[in-house]
C-alpha positions as CSV (number, residue, x, y, z in Angstrom):
1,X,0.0,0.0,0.0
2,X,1.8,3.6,-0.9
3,X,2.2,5.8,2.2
4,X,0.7,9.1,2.1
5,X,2.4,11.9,0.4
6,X,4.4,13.6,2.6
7,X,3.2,17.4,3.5
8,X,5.1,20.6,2.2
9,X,5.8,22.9,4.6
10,X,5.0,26.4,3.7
11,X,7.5,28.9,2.8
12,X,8.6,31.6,5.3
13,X,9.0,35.6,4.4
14,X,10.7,37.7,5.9
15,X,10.0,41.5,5.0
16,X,13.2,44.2,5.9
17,X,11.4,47.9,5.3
18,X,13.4,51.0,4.9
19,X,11.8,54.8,5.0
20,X,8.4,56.2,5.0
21,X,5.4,55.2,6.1
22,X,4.3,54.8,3.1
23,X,6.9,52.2,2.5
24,X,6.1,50.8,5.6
25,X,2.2,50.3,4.3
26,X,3.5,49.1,0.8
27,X,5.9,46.2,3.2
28,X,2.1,45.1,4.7
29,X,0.9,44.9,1.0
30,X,3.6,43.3,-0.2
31,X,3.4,40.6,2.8
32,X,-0.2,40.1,2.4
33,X,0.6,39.2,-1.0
34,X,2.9,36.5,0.4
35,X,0.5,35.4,2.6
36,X,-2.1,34.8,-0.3
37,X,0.2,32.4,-2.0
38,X,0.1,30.2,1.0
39,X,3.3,31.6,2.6
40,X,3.7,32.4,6.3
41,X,5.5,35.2,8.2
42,X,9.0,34.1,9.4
43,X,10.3,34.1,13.3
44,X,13.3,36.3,11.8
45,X,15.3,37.1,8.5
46,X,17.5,34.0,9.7
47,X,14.7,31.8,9.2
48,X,13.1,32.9,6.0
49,X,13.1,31.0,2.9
50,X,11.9,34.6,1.0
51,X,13.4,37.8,2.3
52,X,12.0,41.1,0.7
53,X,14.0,44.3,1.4
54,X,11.9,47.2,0.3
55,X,13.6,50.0,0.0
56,X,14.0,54.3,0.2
57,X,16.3,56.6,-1.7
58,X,15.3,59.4,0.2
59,X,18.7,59.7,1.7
60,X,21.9,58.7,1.4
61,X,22.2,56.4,4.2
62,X,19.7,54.5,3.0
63,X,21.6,53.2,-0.2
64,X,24.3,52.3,2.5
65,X,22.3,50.1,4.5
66,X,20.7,48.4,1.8
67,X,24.2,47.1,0.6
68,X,25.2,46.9,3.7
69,X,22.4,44.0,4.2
70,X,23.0,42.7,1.0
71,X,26.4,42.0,1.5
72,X,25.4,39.9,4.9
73,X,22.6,37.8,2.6
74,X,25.7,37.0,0.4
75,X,26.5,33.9,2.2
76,X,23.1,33.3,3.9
77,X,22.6,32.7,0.2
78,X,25.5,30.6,0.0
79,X,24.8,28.5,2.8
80,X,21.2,27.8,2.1
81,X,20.7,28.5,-2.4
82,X,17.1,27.9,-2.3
83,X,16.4,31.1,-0.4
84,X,15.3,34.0,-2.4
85,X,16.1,37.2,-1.8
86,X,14.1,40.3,-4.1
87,X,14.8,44.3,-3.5
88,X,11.6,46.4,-4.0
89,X,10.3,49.9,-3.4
90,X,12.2,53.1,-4.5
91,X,15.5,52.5,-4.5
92,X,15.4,49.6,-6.9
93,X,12.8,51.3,-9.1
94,X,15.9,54.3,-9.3
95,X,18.9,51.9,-9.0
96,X,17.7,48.6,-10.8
97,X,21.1,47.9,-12.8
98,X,23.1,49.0,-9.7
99,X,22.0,46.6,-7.9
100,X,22.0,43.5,-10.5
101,X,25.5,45.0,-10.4
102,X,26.8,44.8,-6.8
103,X,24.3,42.4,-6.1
104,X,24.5,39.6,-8.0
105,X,22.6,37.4,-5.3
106,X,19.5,38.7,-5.5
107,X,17.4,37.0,-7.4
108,X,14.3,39.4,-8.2
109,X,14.1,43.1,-8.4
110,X,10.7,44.8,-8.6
111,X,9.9,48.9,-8.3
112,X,7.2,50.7,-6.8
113,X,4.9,50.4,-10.0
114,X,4.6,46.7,-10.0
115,X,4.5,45.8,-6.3
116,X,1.9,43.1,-7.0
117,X,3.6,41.4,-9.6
118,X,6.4,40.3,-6.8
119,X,4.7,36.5,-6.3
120,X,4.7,36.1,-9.9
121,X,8.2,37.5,-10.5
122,X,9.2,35.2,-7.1
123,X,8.0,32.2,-8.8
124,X,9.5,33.0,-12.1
125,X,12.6,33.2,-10.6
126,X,12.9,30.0,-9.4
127,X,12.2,28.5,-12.5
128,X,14.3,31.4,-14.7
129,X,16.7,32.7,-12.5
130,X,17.2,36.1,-11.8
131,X,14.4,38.9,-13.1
132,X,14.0,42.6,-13.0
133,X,11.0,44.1,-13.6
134,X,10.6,47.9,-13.6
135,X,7.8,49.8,-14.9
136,X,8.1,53.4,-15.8
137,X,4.5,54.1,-14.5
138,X,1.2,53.2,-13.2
139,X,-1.5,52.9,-15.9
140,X,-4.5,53.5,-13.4
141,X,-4.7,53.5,-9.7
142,X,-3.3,50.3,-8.7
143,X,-6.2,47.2,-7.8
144,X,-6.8,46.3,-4.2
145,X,-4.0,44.7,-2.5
146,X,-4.7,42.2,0.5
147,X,-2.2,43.8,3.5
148,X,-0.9,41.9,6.6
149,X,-1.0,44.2,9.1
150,X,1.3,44.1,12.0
151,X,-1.2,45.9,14.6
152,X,-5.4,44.9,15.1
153,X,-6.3,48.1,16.0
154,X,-4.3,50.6,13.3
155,X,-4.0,50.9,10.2
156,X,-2.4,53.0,7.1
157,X,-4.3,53.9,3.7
158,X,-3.0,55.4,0.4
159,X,-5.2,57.9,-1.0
160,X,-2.7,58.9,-3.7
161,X,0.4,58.1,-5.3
162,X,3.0,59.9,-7.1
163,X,3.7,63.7,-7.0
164,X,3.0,66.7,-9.2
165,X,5.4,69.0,-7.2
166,X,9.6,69.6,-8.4
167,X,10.9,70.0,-5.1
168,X,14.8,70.5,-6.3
169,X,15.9,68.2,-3.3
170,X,12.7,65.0,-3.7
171,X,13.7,61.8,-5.4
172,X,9.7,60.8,-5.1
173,X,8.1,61.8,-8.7
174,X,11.0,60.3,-10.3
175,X,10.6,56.7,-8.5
176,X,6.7,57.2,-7.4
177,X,5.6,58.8,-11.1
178,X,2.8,61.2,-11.3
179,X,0.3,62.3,-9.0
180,X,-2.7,59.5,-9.2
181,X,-5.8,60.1,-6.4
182,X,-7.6,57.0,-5.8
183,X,-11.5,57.1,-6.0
184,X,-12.8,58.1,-2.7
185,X,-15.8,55.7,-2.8
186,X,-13.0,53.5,-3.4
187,X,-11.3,54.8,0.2
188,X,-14.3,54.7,2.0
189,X,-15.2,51.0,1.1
190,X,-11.7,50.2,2.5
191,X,-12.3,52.2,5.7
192,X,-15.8,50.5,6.3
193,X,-14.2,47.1,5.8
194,X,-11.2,48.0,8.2
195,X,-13.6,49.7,10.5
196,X,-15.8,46.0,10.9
197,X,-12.2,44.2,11.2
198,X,-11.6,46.1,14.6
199,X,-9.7,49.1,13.2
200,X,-10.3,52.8,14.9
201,X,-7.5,54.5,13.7
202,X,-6.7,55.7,10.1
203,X,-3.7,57.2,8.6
204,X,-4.5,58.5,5.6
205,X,-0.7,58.5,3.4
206,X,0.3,60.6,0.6
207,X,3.3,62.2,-0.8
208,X,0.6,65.9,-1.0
209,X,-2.5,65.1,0.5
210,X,-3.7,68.1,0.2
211,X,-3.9,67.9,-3.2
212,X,-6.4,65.1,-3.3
213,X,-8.6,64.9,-5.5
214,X,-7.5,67.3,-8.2
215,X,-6.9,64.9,-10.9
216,X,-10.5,63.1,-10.0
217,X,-13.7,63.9,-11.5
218,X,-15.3,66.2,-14.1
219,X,-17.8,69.0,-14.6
220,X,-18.7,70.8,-11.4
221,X,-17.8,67.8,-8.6
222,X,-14.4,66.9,-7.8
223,X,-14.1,65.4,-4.6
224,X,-11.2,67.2,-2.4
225,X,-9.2,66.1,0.8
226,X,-11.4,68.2,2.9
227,X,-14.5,66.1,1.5
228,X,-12.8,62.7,2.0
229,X,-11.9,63.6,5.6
230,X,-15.8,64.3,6.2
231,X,-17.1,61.1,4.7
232,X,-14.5,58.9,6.7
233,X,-15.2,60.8,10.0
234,X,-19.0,59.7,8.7
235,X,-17.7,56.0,9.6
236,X,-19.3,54.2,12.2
237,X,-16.2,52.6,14.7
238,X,-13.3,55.3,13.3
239,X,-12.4,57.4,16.3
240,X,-8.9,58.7,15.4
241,X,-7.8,60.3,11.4
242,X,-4.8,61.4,11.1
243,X,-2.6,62.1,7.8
244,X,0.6,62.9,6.1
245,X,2.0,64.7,4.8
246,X,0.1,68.0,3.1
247,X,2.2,70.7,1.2
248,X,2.0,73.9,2.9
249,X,1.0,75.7,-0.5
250,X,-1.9,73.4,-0.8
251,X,-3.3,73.8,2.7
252,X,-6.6,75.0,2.0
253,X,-9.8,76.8,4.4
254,X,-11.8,74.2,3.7
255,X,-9.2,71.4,5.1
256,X,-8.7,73.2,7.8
257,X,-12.6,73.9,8.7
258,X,-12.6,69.5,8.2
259,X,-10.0,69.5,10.9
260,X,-11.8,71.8,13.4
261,X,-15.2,70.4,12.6
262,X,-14.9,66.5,12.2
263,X,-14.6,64.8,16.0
264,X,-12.2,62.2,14.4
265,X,-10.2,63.7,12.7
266,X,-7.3,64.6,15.4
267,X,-5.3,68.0,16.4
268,X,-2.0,67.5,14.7
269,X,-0.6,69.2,12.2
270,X,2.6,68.0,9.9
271,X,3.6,70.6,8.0
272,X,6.9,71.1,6.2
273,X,8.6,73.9,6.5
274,X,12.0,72.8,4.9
275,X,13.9,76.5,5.2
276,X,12.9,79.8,6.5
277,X,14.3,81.9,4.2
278,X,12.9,83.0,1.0
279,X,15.9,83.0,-1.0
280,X,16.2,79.2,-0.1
281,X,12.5,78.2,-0.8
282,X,12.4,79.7,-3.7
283,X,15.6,77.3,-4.9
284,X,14.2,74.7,-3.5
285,X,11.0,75.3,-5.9
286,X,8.5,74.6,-2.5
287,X,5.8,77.4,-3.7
288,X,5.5,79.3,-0.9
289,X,7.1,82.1,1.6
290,X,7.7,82.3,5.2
291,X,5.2,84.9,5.3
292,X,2.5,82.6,3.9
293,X,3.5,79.6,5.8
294,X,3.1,81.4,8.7
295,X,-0.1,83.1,7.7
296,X,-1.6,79.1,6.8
297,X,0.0,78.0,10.1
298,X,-2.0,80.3,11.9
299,X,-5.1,80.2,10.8
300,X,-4.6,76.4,11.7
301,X,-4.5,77.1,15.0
302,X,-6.5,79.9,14.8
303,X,-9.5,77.1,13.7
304,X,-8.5,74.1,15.9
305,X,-8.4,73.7,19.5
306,X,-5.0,72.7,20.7
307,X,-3.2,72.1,17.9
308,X,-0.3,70.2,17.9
309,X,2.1,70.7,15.0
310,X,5.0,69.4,13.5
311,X,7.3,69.8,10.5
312,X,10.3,69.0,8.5
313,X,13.3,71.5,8.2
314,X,16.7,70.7,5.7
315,X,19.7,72.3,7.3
316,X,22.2,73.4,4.7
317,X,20.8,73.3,1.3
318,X,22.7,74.4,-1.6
319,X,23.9,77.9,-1.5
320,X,22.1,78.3,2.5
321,X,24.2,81.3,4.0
322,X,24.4,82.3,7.1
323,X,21.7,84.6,6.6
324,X,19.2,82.3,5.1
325,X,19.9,80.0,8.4
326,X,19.3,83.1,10.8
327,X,16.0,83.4,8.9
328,X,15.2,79.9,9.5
329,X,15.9,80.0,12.9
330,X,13.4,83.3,13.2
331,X,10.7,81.2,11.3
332,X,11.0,78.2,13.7
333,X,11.0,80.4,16.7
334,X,7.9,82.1,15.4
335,X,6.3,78.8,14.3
336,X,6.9,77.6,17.8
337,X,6.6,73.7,16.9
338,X,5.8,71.0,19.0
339,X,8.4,68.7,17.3
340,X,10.7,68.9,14.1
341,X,12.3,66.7,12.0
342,X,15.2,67.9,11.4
343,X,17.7,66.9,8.1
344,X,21.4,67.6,6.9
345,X,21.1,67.9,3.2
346,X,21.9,65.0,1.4
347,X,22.5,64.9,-2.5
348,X,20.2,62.4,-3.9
349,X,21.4,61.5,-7.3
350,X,18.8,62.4,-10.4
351,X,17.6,65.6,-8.1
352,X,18.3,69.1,-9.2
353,X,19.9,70.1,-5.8
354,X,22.5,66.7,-6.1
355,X,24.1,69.4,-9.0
356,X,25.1,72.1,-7.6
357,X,27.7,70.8,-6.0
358,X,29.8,74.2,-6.1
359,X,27.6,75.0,-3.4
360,X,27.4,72.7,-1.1
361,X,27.8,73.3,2.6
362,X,30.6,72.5,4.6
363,X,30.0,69.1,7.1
364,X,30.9,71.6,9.9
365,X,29.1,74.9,9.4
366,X,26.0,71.9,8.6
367,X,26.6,70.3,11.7
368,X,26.8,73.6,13.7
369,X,23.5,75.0,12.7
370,X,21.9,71.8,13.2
371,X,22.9,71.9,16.8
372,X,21.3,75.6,16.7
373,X,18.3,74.3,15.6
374,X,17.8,71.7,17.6
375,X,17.9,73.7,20.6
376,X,15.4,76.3,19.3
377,X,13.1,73.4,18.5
378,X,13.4,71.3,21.9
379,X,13.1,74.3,23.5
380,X,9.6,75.0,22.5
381,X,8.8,71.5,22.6
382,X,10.0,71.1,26.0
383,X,7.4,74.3,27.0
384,X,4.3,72.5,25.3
385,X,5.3,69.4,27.4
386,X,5.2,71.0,30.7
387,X,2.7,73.0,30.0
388,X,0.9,69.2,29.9
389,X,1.6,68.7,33.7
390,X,-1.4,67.5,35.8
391,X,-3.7,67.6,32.6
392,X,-5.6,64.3,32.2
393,X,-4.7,62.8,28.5
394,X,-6.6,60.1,26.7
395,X,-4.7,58.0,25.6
396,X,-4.5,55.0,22.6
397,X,-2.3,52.5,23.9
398,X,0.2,51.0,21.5
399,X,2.1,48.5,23.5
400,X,5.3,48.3,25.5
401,X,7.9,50.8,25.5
402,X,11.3,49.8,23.4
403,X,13.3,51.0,26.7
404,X,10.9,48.9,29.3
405,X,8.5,46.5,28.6
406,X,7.0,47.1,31.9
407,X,6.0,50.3,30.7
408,X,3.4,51.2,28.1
409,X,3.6,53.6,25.2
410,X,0.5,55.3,23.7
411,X,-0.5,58.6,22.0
412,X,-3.0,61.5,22.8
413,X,-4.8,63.1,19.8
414,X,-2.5,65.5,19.4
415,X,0.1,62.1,18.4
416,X,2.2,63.0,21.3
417,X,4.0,59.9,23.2
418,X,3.7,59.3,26.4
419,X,4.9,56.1,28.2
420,X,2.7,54.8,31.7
421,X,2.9,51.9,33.8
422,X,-0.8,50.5,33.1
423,X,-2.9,47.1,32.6
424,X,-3.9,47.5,29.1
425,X,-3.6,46.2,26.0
426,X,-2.7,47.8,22.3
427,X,-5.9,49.3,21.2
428,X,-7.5,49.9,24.3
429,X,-8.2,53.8,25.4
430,X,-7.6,54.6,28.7
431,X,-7.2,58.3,30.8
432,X,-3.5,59.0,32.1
433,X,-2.3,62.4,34.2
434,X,0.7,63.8,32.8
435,X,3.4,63.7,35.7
436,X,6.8,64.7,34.3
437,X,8.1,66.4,30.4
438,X,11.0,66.0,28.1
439,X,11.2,67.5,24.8
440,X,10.1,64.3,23.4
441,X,7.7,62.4,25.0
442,X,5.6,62.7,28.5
443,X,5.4,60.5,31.4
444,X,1.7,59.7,33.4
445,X,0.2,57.8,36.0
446,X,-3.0,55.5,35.0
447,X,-6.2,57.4,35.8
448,X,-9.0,54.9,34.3
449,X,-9.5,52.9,31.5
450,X,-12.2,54.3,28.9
451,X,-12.8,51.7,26.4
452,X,-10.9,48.0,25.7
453,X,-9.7,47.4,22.5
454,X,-12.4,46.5,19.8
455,X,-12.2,42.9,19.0
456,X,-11.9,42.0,15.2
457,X,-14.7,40.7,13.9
458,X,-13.8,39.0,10.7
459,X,-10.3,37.6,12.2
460,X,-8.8,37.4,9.1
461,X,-5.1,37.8,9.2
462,X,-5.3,40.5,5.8
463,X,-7.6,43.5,4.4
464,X,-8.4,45.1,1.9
465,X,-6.3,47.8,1.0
């Protein structure tokens, strides 16, 4: 009598993400997509029969630590040949030959116009060989993608892809093409689904949200990002909207009046500065002035009841003199932010700023104003912080701290992180008092727990995104 066939065990992934948020929503798509072919997630990178590095070219680091891992996956290759290794996302969709190049181990490469096509290219592979598949654009807004999200009660949803904008320092419209909204009923179908799976809060991802909607519709209606955040605060079970990132020339009255007047959509504000001085933005191509940045800025918070907001600055740009820095300084001191991201230029080959390379700015005077900066920035941070002492914060509990897992970490509305010792559970909301302040993040005692985590419903392991 023949025995029965042996049973195959599934394949493991293993998915590395590098970057943005939105790369780290395009990682959940692309193991979702691995999931559907019957694979399962793996323990670690060690134990992976598939390992996916998606990747950023946003800076220059990031090039360094993809090779960096590359070079390590060299003889994990040679060790065990069956394991596949594929480089996705933006800096394969820039750097395709590069890496066939350097990395002559890897056996797929896939950009950020053909993320779905990675099973297919995965399987080709293993009966071709090596494939690179790179497409110049999207021809319509991608299909729906099942994601695997890492978190029950969160989740992250493109709106739009690409960007219209020339920002002289962004990589993005070369690597994510032109600016493609996706069809809010579309969004809102997604949201409902998420919303019945246990989800209550959205972030809604973008490289210019504010510019939703532009390239949608005809005649009189075109939806806008003011109208989208409206109908998904309409959505039964979402309690917490949040976004990024808008462009501070497309920040609009009607966005704003969405922000002060929908209940879920939460106080914060991200909103790139990038330089203070006019001489700079207007190199930089960014469309606005300090003066109307501020003027937007204000009537943000002029509109919304404690405000939080937050921004980007690039410390020496091209050509930045001393002057132009002063002005920044002013502009951030006047802004009076919350938090800031804060970035030395780096050149990104294929930009217009990577060019002028006569005037670059020394390491030195770069790394001085930096430290300038930084001080004017935790300084007002610091004075928002304390100015939270013995207020009673609701909070959305995340999980464990990376310092202490004794200690929670959540966020109030206004996304600021604050770590408590509490019995709770990611996803549930519960009421802390702020006891102590630093610049970046706030410490509380447990006051009461408001509501436990919504349980999913459908407990399936992947949406709809």
């Amino acid at each position: 009598m023949a025995g029965a066939p042996e049973s195959v065990e599934p394949r493991r992934f293993f998915v590395r993400t590098y970057g943005c948020q939105m790369n780290e929503h395009d990682s959940e798509r692309i193991a979702g997509l691995l999931s559907a072919e019957g694979m399962i997630p793996a323990e670690s990178l060690e134990d992976a029969d598939v390992v996916v590095l998606n990747t950023c070219c946003i800076r220059e680091n990031a090039d360094n630590k993809l090779y960096g891992h590359l070079g390590r996956l060299k003889q994990m290759k040679a060790d065990r040949p069956d394991v596949q290794i594929a480089v996705g996302g933006c800096l394969a969709q820039k750097d395709r030959d590069r890496i066939v190049e350097r990395a002559g181990h890897v056996d797929v490469v896939f950009g950020t116009h053909n993320l779905a096509n990675a099973p297919a290219l995965l399987r080709r592979s293993r009966l071709e060989g090596p494939v690179v598949e790179i497409l110049e654009e999207h021809e319509a807004y991608p299909s729906a993608l099942p994601a695997r999200r890492e978190v029950e009660h969160a989740a992250w949803i493109t709106i739009q892809i690409g960007c219209d904008n020339s920002c002289a320092f962004c990589i993005v419209p070369a690597v994510r093409g032109k600016e493609v909204s996706r069809r809010m009923g579309d969004i809102i179908h997604e949201v409902e689904t998420l919303a019945l799976d246990g989800v209550t809060e959205v972030t809604l991802l973008g490289q210019n949200v504010n510019s939703y909607g532009r390239d949608l519709g005809a005649g009189q209606y075109r939806p806008e990002f003011a109208d989208l955040l409206r109908a998904i605060d309409a959505v039964d079970g979402i309690e917490r909207i949040r976004f990024t990132s808008p462009h501070p020339k497309d920040l609009r009255p009607e966005t704003i009046a969405a922000m002060a007047e929908c209940d879920a959509v939460m106080p914060h504000l991200h909103l790139p500065l990038q330089s203070g001085s006019d001489a700079v933005l207007a190199r930089m191509h960014r469309g606005y002035t300090a003066e109307r940045y501020l003027e937007r800025l204000a009537a943000a918070r002029d509109a919304i009841d404690d405000l939080a907001v937050t921004t980007d600055i690039i410390v020496g740009f091209p050509g930045e003199t001393n002057e132009d820095f002063e002005r920044t300084l002013e502009v951030a001191a006047v802004a009076d932010y919350d938090a800031a991201y804060t970035f030395v230029f780096s050149p990104r080959e294929g930009t217009e700023a990577a060019t002028r390379v006569d005037e670059f700015v020394a390491p030195e005077v770069c790394a001085e104003r930096m430290a300038r900066l930084v001080d004017v920035v935790e300084a007002s941070a610091l004075k928002y912080h304390a100015a939270r002492i013995g207020r009673i914060e609701r909070l959305l509990v995340e999980g464990p701290s990376k310092k202490n897992p004794a200690v929670l970490s959540g966020r109030t509305p206004q996304n600021k992180l604050v770590h408590v010792v509490a019995d709770a559970r990611p996803g549930d909301l519960i009421d802390v008092r702020i006891v102590d302040a630093a610049p970046h993040f706030l410490r509380a005692e447990f006051v009461a727990s408001v509501r436990a985590a919504r349980r999913a419903r459908t407990r399936l392991p992947v949406t709809v995104v």
